[in-house]
VEXDRENGU-783016 format. One record per residue (C-alpha): residue number from 0; residue in three letters; z, x negated, y. Coordinates in Angstrom, 3 decimals. Layout:
BEGIN
+-----+------+----------+----------+----------+
| seq | type |       zz |       xx |       yy |
+-----+------+----------+----------+----------+
| NUM |  ALA |        Z |        X |        Y |
...
+-----+------+----------+----------+----------+
This chain:
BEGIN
+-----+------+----------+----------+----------+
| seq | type |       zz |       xx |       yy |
+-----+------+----------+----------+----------+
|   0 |  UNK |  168.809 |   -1.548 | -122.795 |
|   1 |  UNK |  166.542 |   -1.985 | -119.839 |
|   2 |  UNK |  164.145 |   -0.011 | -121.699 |
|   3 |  UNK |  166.532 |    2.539 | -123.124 |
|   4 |  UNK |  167.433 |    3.520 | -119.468 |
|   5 |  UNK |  163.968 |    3.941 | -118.188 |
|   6 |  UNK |  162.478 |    5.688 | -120.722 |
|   7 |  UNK |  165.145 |    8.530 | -121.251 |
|   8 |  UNK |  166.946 |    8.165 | -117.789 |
|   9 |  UNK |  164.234 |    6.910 | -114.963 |
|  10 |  UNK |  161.162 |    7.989 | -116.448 |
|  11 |  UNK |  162.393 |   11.836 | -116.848 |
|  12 |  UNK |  164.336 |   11.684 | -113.197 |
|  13 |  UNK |  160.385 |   10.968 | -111.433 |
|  14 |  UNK |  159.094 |   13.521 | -113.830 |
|  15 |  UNK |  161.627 |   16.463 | -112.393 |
|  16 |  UNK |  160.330 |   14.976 | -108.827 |
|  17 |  UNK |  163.863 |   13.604 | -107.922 |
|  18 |  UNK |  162.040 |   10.270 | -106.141 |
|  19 |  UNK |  160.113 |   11.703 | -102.981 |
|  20 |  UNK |  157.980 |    8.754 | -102.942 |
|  21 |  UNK |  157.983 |    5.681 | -105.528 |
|  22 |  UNK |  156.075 |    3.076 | -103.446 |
|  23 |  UNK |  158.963 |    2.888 | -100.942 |
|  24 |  UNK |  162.048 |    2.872 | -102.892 |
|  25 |  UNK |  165.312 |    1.472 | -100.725 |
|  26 |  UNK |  167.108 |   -0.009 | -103.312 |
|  27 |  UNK |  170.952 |   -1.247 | -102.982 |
|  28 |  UNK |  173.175 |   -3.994 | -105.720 |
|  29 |  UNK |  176.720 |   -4.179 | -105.838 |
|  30 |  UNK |  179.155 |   -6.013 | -108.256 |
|  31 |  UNK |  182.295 |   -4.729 | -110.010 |
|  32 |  UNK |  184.367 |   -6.286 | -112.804 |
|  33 |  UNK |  184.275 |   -4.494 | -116.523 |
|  34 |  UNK |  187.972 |   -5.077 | -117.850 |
|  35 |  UNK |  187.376 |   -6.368 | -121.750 |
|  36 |  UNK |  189.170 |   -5.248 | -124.654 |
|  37 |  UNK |  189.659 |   -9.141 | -125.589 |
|  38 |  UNK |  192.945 |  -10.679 | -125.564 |
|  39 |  UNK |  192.778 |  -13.359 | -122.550 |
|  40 |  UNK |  195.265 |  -15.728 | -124.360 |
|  41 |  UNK |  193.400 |  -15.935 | -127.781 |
|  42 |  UNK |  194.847 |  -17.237 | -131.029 |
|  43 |  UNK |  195.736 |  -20.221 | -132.274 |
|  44 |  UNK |  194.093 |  -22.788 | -134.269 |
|  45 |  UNK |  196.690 |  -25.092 | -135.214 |
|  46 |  UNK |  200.474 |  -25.253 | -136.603 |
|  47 |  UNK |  202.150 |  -25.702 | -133.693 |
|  48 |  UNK |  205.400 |  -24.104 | -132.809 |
|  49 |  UNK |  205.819 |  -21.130 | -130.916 |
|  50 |  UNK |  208.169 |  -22.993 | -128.549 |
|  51 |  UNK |  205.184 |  -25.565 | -128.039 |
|  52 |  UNK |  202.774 |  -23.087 | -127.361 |
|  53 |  UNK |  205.493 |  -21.650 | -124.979 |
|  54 |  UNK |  206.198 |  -24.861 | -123.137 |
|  55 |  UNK |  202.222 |  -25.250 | -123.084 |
|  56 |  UNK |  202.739 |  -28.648 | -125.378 |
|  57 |  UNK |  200.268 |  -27.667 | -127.371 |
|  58 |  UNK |  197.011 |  -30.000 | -127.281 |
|  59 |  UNK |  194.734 |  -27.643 | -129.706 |
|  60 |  UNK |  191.790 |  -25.241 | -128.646 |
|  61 |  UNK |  192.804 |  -21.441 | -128.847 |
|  62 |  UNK |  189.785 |  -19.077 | -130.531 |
|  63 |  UNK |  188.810 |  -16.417 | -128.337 |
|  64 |  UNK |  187.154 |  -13.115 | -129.105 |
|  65 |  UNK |  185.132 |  -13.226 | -125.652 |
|  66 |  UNK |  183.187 |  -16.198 | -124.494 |
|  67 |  UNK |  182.517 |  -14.907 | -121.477 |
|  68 |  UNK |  185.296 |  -12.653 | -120.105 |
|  69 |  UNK |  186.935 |  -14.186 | -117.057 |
|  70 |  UNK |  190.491 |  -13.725 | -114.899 |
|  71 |  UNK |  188.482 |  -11.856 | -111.712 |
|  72 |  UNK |  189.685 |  -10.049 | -108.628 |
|  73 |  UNK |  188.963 |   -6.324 | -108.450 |
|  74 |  UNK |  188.517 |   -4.921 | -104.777 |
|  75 |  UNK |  188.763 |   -1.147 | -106.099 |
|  76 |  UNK |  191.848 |   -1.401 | -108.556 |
|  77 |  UNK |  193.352 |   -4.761 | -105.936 |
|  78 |  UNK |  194.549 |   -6.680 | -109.545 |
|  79 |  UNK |  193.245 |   -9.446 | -110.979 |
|  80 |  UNK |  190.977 |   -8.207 | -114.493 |
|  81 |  UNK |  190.328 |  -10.089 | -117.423 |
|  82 |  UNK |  186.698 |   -9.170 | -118.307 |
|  83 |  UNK |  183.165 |   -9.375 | -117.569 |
|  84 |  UNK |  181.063 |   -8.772 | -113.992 |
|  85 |  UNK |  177.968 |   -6.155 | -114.100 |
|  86 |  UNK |  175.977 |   -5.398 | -111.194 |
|  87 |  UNK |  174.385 |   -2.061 | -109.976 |
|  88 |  UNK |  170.718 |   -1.316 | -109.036 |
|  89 |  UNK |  170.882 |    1.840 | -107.276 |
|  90 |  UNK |  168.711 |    4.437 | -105.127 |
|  91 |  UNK |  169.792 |    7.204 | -103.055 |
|  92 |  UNK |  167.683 |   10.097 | -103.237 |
|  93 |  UNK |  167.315 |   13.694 | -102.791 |
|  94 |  UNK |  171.239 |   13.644 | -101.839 |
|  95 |  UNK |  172.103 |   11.624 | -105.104 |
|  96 |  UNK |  172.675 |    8.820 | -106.064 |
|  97 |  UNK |  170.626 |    6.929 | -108.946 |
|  98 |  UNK |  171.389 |    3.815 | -111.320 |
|  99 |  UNK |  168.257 |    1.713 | -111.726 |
| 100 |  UNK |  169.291 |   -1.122 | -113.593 |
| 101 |  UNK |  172.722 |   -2.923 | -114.504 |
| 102 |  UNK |  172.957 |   -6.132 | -115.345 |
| 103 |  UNK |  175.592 |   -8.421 | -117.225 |
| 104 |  UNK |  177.238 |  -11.727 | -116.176 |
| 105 |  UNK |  180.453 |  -13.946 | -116.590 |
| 106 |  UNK |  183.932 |  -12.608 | -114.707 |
| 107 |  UNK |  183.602 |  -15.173 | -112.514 |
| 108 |  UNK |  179.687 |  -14.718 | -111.364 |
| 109 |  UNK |  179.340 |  -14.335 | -107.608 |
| 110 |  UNK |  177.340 |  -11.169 | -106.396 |
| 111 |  UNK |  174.454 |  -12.662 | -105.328 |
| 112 |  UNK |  173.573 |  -14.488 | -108.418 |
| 113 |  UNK |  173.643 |  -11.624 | -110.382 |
| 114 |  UNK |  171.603 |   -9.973 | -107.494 |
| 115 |  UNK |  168.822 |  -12.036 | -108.281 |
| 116 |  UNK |  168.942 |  -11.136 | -111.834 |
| 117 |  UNK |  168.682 |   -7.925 | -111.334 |
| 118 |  UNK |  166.117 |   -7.400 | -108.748 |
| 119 |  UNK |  163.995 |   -9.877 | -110.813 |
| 120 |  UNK |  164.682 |   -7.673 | -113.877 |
| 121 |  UNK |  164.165 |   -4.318 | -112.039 |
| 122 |  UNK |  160.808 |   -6.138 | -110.646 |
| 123 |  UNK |  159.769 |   -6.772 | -113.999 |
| 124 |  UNK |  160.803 |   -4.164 | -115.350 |
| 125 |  UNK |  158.913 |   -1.826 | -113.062 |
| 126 |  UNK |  155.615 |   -3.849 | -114.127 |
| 127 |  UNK |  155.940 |   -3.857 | -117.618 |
| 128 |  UNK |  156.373 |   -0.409 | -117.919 |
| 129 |  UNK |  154.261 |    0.771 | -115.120 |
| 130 |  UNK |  157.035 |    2.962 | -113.099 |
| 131 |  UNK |  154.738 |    2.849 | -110.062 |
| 132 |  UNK |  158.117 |    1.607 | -107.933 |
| 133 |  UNK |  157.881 |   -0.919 | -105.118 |
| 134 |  UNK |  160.689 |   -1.788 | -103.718 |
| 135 |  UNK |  160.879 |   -1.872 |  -99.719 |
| 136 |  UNK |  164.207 |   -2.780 |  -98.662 |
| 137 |  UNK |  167.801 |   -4.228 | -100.728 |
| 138 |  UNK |  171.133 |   -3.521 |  -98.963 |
| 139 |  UNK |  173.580 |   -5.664 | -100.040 |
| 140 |  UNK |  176.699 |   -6.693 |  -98.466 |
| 141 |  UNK |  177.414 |   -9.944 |  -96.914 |
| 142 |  UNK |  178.234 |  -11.655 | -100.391 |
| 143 |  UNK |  174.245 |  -11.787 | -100.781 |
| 144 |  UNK |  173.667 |  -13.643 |  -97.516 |
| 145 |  UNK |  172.117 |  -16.719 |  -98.558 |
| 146 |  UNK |  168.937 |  -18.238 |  -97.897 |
| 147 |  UNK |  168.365 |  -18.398 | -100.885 |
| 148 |  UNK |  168.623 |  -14.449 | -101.493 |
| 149 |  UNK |  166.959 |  -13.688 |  -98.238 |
| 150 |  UNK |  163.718 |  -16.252 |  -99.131 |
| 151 |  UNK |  163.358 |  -14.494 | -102.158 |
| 152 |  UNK |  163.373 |  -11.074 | -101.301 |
| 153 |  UNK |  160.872 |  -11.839 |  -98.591 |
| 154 |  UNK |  158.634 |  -13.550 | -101.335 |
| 155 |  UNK |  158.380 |  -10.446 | -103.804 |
| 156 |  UNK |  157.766 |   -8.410 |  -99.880 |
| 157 |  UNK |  160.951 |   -7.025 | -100.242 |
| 158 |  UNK |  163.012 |   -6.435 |  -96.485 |
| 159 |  UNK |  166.461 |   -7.224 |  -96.694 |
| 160 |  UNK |  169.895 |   -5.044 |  -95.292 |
| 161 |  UNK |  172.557 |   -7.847 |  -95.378 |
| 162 |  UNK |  174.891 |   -8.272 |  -92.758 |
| 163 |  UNK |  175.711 |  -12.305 |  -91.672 |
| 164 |  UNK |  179.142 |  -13.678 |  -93.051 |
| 165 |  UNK |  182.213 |  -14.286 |  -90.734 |
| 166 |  UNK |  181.528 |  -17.846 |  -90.887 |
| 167 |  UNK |  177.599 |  -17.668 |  -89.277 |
| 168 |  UNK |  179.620 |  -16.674 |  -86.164 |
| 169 |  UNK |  179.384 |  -21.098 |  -84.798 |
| 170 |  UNK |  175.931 |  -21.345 |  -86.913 |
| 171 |  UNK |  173.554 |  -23.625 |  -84.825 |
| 172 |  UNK |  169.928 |  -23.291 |  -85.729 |
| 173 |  UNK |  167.806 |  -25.618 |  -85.871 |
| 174 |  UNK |  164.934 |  -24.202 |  -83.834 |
| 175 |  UNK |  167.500 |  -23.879 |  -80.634 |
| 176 |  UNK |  168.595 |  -27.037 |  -80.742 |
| 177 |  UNK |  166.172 |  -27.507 |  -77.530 |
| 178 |  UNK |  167.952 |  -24.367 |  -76.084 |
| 179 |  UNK |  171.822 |  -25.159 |  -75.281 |
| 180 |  UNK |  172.213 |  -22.874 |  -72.613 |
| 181 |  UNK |  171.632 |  -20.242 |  -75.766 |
| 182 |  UNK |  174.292 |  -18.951 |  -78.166 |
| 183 |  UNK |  174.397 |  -16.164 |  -80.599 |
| 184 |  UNK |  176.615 |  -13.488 |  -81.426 |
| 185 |  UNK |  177.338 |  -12.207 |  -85.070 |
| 186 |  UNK |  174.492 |  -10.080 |  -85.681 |
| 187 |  UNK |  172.597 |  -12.587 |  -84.878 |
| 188 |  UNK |  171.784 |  -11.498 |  -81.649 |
| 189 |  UNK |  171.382 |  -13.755 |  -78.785 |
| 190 |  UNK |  173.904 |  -13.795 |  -75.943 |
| 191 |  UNK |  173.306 |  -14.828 |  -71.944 |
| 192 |  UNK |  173.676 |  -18.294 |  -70.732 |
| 193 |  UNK |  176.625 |  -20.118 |  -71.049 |
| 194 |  UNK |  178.344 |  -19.699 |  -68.033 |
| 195 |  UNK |  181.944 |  -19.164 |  -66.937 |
| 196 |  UNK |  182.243 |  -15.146 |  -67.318 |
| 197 |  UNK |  182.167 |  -12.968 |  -70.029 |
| 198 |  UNK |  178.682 |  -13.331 |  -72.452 |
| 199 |  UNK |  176.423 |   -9.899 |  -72.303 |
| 200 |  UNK |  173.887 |   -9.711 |  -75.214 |
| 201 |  UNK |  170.306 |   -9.849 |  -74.725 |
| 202 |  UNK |  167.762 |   -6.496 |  -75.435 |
| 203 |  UNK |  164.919 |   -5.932 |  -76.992 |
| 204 |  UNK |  161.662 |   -6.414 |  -74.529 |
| 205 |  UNK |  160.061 |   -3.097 |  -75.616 |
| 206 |  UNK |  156.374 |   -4.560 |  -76.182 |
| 207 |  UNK |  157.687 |   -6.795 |  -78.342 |
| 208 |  UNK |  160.068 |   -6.169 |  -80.833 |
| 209 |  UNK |  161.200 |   -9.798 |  -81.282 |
| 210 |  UNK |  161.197 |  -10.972 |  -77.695 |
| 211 |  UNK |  164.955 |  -10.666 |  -76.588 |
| 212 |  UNK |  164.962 |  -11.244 |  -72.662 |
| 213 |  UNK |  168.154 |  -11.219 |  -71.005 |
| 214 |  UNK |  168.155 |   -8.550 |  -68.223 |
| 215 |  UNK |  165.374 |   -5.939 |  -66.809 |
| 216 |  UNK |  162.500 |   -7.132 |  -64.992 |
| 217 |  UNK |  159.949 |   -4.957 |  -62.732 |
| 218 |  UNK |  156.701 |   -6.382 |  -62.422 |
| 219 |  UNK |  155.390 |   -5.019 |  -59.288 |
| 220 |  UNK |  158.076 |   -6.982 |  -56.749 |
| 221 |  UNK |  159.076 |  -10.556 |  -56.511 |
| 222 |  UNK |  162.211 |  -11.317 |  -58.627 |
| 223 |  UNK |  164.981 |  -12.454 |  -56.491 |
| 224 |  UNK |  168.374 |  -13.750 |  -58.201 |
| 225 |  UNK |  170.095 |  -14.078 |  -61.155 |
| 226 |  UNK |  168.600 |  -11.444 |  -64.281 |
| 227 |  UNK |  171.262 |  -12.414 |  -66.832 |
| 228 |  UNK |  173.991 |  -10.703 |  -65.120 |
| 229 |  UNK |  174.693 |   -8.044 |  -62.484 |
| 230 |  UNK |  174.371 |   -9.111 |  -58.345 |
| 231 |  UNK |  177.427 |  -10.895 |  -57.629 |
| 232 |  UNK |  178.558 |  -11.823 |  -60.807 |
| 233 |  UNK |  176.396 |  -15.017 |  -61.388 |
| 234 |  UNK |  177.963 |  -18.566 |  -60.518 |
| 235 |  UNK |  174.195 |  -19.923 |  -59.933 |
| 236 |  UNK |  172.358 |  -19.904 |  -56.693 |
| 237 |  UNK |  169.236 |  -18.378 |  -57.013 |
| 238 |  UNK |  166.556 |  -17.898 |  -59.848 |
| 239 |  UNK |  167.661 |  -19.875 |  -62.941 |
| 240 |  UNK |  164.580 |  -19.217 |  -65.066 |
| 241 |  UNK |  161.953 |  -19.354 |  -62.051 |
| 242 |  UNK |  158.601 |  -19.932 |  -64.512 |
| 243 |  UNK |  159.117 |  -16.705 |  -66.611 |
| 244 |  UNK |  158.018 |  -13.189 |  -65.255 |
| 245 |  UNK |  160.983 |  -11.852 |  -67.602 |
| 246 |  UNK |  163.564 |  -14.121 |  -66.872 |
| 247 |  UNK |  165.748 |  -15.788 |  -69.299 |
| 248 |  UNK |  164.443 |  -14.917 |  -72.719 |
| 249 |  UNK |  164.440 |  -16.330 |  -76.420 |
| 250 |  UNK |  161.897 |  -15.272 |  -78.920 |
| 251 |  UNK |  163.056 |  -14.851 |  -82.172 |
| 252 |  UNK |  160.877 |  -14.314 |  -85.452 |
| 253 |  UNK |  162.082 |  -13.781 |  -89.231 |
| 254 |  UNK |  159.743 |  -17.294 |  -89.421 |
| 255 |  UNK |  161.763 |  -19.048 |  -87.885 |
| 256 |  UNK |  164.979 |  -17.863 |  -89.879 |
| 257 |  UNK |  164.812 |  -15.394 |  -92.756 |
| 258 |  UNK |  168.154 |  -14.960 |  -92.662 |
| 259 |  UNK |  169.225 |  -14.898 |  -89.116 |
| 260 |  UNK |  166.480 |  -12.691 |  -87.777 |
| 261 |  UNK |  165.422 |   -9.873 |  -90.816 |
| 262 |  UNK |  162.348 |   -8.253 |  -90.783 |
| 263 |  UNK |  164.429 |   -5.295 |  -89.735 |
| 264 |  UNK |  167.286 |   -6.162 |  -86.924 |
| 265 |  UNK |  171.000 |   -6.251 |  -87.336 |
| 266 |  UNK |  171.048 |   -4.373 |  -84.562 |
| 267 |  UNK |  168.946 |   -1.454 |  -84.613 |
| 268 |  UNK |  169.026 |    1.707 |  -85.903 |
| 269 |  UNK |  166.911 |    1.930 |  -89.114 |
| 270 |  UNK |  169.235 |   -1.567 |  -90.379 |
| 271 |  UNK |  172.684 |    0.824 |  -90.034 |
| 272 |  UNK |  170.958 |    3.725 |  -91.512 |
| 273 |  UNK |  169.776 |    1.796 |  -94.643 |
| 274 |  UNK |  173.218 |   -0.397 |  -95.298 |
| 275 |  UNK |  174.846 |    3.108 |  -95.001 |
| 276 |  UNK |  172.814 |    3.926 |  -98.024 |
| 277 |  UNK |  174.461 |    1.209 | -100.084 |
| 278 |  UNK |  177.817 |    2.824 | -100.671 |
| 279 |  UNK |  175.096 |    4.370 | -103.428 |
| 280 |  UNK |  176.037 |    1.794 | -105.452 |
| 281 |  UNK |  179.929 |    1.310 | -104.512 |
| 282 |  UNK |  180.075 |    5.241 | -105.951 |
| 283 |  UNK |  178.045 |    4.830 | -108.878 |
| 284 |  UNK |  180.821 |    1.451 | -109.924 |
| 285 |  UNK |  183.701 |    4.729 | -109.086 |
| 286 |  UNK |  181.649 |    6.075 | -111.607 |
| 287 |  UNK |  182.310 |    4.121 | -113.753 |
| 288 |  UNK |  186.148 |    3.608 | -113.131 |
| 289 |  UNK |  186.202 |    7.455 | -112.999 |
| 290 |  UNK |  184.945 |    7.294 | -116.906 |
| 291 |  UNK |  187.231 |    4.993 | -117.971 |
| 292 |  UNK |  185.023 |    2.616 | -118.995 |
| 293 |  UNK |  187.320 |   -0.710 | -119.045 |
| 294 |  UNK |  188.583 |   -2.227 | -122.287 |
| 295 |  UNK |  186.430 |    0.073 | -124.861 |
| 296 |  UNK |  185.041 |   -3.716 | -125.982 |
| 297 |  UNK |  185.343 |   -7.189 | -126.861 |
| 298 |  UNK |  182.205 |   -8.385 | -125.798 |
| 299 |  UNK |  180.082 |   -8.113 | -122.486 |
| 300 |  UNK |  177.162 |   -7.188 | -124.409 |
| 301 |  UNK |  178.436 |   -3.767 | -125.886 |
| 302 |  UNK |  179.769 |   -3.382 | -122.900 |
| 303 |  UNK |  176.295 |   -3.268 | -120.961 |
| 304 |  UNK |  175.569 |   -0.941 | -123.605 |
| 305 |  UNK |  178.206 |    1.626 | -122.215 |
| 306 |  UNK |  177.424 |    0.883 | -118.785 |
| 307 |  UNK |  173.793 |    1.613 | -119.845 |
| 308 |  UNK |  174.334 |    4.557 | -121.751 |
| 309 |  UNK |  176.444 |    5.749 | -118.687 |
| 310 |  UNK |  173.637 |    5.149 | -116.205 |
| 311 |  UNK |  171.475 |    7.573 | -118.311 |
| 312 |  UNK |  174.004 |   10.265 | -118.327 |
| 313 |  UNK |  174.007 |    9.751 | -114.781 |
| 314 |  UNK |  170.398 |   10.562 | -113.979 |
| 315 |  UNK |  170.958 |   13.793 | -116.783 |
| 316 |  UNK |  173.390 |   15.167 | -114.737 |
| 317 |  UNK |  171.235 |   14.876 | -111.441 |
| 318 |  UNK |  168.797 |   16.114 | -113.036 |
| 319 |  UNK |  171.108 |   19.373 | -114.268 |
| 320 |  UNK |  172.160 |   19.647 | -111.119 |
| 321 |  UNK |  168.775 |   19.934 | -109.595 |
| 322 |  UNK |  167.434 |   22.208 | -112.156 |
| 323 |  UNK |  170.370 |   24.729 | -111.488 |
| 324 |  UNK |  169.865 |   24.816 | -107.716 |
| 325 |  UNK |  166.035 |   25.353 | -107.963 |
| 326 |  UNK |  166.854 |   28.125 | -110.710 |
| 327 |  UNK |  169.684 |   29.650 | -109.373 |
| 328 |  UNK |  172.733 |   29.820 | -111.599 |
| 329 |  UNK |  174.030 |   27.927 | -114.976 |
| 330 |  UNK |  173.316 |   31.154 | -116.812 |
| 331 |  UNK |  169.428 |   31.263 | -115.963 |
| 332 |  UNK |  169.517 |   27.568 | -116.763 |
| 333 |  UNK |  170.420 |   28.342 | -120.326 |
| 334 |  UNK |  167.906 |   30.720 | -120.582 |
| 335 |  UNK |  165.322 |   28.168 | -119.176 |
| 336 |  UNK |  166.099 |   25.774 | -121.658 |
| 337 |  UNK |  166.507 |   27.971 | -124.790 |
| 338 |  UNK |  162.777 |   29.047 | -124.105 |
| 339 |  UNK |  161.509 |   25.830 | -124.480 |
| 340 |  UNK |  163.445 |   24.765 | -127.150 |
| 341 |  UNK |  161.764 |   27.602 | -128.717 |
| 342 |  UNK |  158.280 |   27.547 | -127.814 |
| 343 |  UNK |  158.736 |   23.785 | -129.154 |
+-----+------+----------+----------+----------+
């Protein structure tokens, strides 16, 4: 199926020049439940009584037509579905959005195990068949935020978009442990000293990019006071940090915590702009909802095969759509197409 999709959907999408650029691909994964066909109370194997069954004193087995269909929770239809779990690979590009890969797991499969699957697939994928993609970000949301996820990605060279769960908010880290005084807001971003008014976050010191320094500093006059907080506002006497020429500051590199510090900050710019770009693949699973894809099978395999077959449809229609704007109308389309079908 893998190959199926890039050889009549991918393949024919980078030769109408949707992709802009294939060594810098931004790629984004979500997960969505595909409701089975399959009965999820199965049939029965032995002799006992309906009433039994009822009363569940029935000890026997029940045969089931799916092995692998699961009760699951569906955020877009709020229910709980009996089925299978897929998960998207998606691009945004030239103002569409593009499947890349979809892969297949158990109803109950978190997100970010069947994230690794598929960026390991894509990854292969790409190689075997020499699409000339490198991926350099994933945006996923904060169901892949795991070290596990984020020291992965940063082995194959990939940057990751994943926002920290609620409960990082009281995460210690190890390599603060000498630094108390230090605390850290969601984002990751480090906060002022501990002291008995309200917390301001540090900024970025603008020479370096992971150097987070607690208040502004100019060089050319003796430092006098607190920097972490305005005149008047600090409880301390004096100069609290009175060996740095910055001030207060904490240095903090993706070494020291893949997950908590990103090659690209939680807080800048370029990170909102590229985990606004995963709703690519939250559309592409309406998509799917849209073509009423749930129940048309027993089995999670045929039911990658619609999912597949749906993903190539999708990059046809792009392609359509992008053909008729260049051209100019439906009409002259037609005309396009009937040419070469019969100089062919």
């Amino acid at each position: 199926m893998e190959d199926l999709l890039a050889l009549t959907g991918i393949l024919p999408s980078i030769e109408a020049g949707l992709f802009e650029s294939l060594d810098q691909i931004n790629l984004s994964g979500d997960g969505s439940p595909l409701e089975t066909a399959a009965s999820p109370h199965g049939k029965p194997t032995c002799d006992c009584s309906p009433e039994d069954r009822m009363a569940k004193r029935c000890p026997h087995p029940r045969q089931y037509t799916s092995e692998t269909a699961q009760w699951c929770f569906s955020t877009g239809k709020n229910r709980y579905v009996f089925g299978d779990r897929y998960s998207h690979l998606g691009v945004h590009v030239s103002g569409h959005d593009l499947p890349m890969l979809t892969v297949m797991g158990e109803g109950n499969e978190a997100d970010f195990t069947l994230s690794f699957k598929g960026l390991d697939e894509f990854l292969k994928m790409t190689q075997e068949l020499s699409l000339g993609f490198t991926a350099a970000t994933y945006a996923g949301d904060m169901h892949h935020d795991t070290y596990a996820f984020h020291g992965y990605a940063s082995q194959k060279g990939i940057k990751t978009v994943i926002p920290l769960r609620e409960d990082a908010k009281e995460a210690r880290l190890p390599h603060l442990d000498g630094r108390p005084e230090l605390t850290l807001d969601p984002d990751g971003t480090p906060l002022s000293w501990r002291l008995p008014v309200e917390m301001a976050p540090f900024r970025h010191a603008q020479a370096h990019p992971r150097l987070h320094v607690s208040g502004k500093t100019d060089d050319t006059s003796e430092r006098q006071g607190c920097l972490c907080l305005p005149p008047g506002d600090c409880p301390n006497t004096g100069d609290c940090c009175p060996t740095s020429s910055m001030g207060p500051y904490a240095s903090l590199k993706p070494k020291d915590d893949q997950r908590f510090y990103p090659e690209i900050p939680r807080n800048s710019k370029r990170f909102n702009t590229l985990y606004n770009e995963r709703t690519t693949t939250e559309r592409l699973n309406d998509l799917n909802d849209d073509d009423t894809l749930d129940r048309r099978s027993r089995n999670a395999a045929y039911g990658l095969i619609y999912v597949t077959l749906a993903n190539i449809v999708e990059h046809a229609v792009v392609r359509r759509l992008e053909q008729v704007k260049r051209v100019g109308s439906e009409r002259a389309v037609l005309r396009q197409t009937l040419a070469t079908i019969a100089q062919a």
